[in-house]
C-alpha positions in Angstrom: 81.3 -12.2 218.9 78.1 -12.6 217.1 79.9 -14.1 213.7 82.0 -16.5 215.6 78.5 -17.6 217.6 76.9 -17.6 213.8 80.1 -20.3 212.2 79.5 -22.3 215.3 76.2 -23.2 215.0 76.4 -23.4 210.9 78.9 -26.3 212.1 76.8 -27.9 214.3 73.8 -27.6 211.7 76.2 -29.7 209.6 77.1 -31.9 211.5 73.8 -33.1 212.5 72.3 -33.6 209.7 75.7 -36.1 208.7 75.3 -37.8 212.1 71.1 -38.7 211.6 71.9 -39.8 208.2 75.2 -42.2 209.7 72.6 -43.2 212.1 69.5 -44.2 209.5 72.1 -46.0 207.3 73.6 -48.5 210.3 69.7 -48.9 211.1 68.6 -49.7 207.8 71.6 -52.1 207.4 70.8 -54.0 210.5 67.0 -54.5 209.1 68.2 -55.6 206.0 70.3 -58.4 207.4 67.9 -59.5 209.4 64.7 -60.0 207.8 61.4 -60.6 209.6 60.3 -64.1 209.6 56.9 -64.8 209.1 55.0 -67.1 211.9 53.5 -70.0 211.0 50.2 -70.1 210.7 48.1 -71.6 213.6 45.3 -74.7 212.5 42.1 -73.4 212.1 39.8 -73.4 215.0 37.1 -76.1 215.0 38.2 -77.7 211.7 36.3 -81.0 211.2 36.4 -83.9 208.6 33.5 -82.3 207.0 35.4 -79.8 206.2 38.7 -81.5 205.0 36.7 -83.8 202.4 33.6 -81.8 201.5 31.3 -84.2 199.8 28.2 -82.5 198.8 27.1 -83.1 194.6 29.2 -80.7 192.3 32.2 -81.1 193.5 34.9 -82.2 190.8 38.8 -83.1 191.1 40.9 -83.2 188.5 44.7 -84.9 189.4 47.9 -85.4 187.8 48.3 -89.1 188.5 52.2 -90.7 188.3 51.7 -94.2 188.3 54.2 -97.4 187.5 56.0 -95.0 185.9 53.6 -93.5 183.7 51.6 -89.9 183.7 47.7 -89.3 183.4 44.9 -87.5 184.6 42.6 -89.1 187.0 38.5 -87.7 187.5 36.7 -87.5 190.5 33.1 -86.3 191.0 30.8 -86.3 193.7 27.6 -88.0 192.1 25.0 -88.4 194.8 24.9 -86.9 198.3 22.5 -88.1 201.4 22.3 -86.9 205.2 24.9 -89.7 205.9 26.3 -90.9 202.6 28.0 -89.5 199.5 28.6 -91.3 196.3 31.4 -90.3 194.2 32.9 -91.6 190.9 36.2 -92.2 190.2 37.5 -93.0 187.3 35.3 -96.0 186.2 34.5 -97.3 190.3 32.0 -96.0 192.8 33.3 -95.3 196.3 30.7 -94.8 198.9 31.6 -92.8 202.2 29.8 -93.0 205.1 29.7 -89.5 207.1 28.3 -88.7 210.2 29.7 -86.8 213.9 33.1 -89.4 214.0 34.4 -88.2 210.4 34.2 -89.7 206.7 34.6 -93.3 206.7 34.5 -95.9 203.6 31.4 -97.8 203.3 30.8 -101.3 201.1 27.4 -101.5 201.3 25.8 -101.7 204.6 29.2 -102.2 205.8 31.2 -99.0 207.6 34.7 -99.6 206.9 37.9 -97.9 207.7 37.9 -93.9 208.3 39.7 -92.0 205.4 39.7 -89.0 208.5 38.3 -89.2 211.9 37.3 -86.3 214.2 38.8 -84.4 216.3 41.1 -83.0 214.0 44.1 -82.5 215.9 48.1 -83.5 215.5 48.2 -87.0 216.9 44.4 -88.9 216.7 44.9 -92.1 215.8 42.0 -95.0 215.0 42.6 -98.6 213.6 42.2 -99.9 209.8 42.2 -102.9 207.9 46.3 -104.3 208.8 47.2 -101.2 210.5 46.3 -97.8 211.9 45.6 -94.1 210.7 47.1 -91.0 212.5 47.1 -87.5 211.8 50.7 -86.6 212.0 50.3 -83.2 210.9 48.2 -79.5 211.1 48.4 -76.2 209.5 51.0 -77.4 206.7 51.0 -75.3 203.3 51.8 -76.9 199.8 51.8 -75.7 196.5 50.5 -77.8 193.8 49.5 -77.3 190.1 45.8 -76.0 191.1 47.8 -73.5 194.0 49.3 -72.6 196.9 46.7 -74.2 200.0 47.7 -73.4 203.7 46.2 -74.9 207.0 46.5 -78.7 205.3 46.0 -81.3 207.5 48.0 -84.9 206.5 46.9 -88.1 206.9 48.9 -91.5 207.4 47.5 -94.6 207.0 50.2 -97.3 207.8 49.4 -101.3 206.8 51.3 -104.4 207.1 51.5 -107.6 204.4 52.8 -106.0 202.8 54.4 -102.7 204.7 53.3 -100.0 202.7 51.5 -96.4 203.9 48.6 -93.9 202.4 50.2 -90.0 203.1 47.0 -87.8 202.0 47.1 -84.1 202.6 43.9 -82.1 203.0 42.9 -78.7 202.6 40.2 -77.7 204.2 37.2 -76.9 202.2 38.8 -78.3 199.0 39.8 -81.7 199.8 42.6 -83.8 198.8 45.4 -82.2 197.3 48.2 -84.3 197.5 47.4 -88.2 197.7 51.1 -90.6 197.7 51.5 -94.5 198.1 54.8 -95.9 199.3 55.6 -99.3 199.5 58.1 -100.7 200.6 60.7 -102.8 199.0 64.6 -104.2 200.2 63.5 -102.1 204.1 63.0 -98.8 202.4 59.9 -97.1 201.6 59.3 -96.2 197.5 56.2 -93.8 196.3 54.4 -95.9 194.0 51.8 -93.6 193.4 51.2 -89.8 193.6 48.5 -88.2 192.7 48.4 -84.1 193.1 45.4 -81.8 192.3 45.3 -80.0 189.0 41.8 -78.4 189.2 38.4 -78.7 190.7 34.9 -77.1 190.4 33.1 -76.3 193.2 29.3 -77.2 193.7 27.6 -74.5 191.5 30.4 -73.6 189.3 30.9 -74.1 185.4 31.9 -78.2 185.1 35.8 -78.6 184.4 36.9 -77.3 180.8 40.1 -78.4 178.9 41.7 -79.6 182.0 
């Protein structure tokens, strides 16, 4: 009796083995048609317009500028930085922002004008400019440009009338504006005009911008 009880189980040992590995192959099958998708990530906590358009004296942007048709680099640089105000060249004009607890606004001498981003920083706040109004119509976006990939951006619309055209600027927080179009429109459609995307930037401190 004891061979026939010895073939049995040398079956069943063989069989097993057979069956796990049927088993492992149907299950690794099944994961590999249905790959995980990754979440999107959530907008960061407490994110303010400080932090979308830092404007302390260093910083430097560099952008690939597509205008009328034609390619070029365009400068920024932050040149002068108070408690409220920041100074920053750009190209050959000075732009003056006014910053305080509402956001970063555009100033023209003692004159506050229209808010480039206004606080809180949320999908949906909205505040008036010159022939229109500005919204944020978007959080936690991710674009890749030439100087990289930037998650939790924040974009921007600034909509005027005569005639129709709107500002789409996407920040990324603690970089600044990465992506900057103009669309006008023309014959009821809407036509980007000009886009600007980041190339490079130096950070306060760092080595100025080199062979960009």
């Amino acid at each position: 009796m004891m061979p026939k009880v010895l073939r049995g189980s040398a079956r069943v040992a063989r069989v097993a083995p057979l069956r796990a590995v049927a088993a492992l192959a149907v299950l690794a099958t099944a994961c590999a048609s249905t790959p995980a998708v990754a979440p999107a990530p959530a907008p960061r906590a407490g994110l303010t317009a400080a932090d979308l358009y830092p404007l302390d004296q260093g910083w430097k942007w560099a952008y690939d500028l597509e205008k009328d048709g034609q390619s070029m680099l365009a400068m920024y640089a932050v040149l002068e930085r108070g408690t409220d105000i920041a100074i920053v060249q750009a190209g050959d004009d000075r732009l003056v922002y006014a910053i305080s607890a509402e956001g970063i606004a555009q100033k023209d001498g003692s004159v506050v004008g229209d808010f480039v981003v206004k606080n809180p920083i949320v999908a949906g706040t909205e505040w008036p400019v010159a022939g229109g109004r500005a919204r944020i119509v978007a959080v936690a976006q991710s674009v890749t440009v030439t100087a990289g990939k930037f998650d939790g951006c924040v974009v921007v619309e600034a909509a005027r009338a005569d005639p129709t055209r709107v500002v789409r600027t996407t920040f990324a927080p603690d970089i600044g504006p990465v992506i900057i179009e103009l669309k006008i429109q023309f014959a009821g459609e809407l036509t980007t005009v000009t886009r600007a995307t980041l190339r490079a930037l130096t950070k306060p401190g760092q080595d100025p911008l080199g062979g960009v």
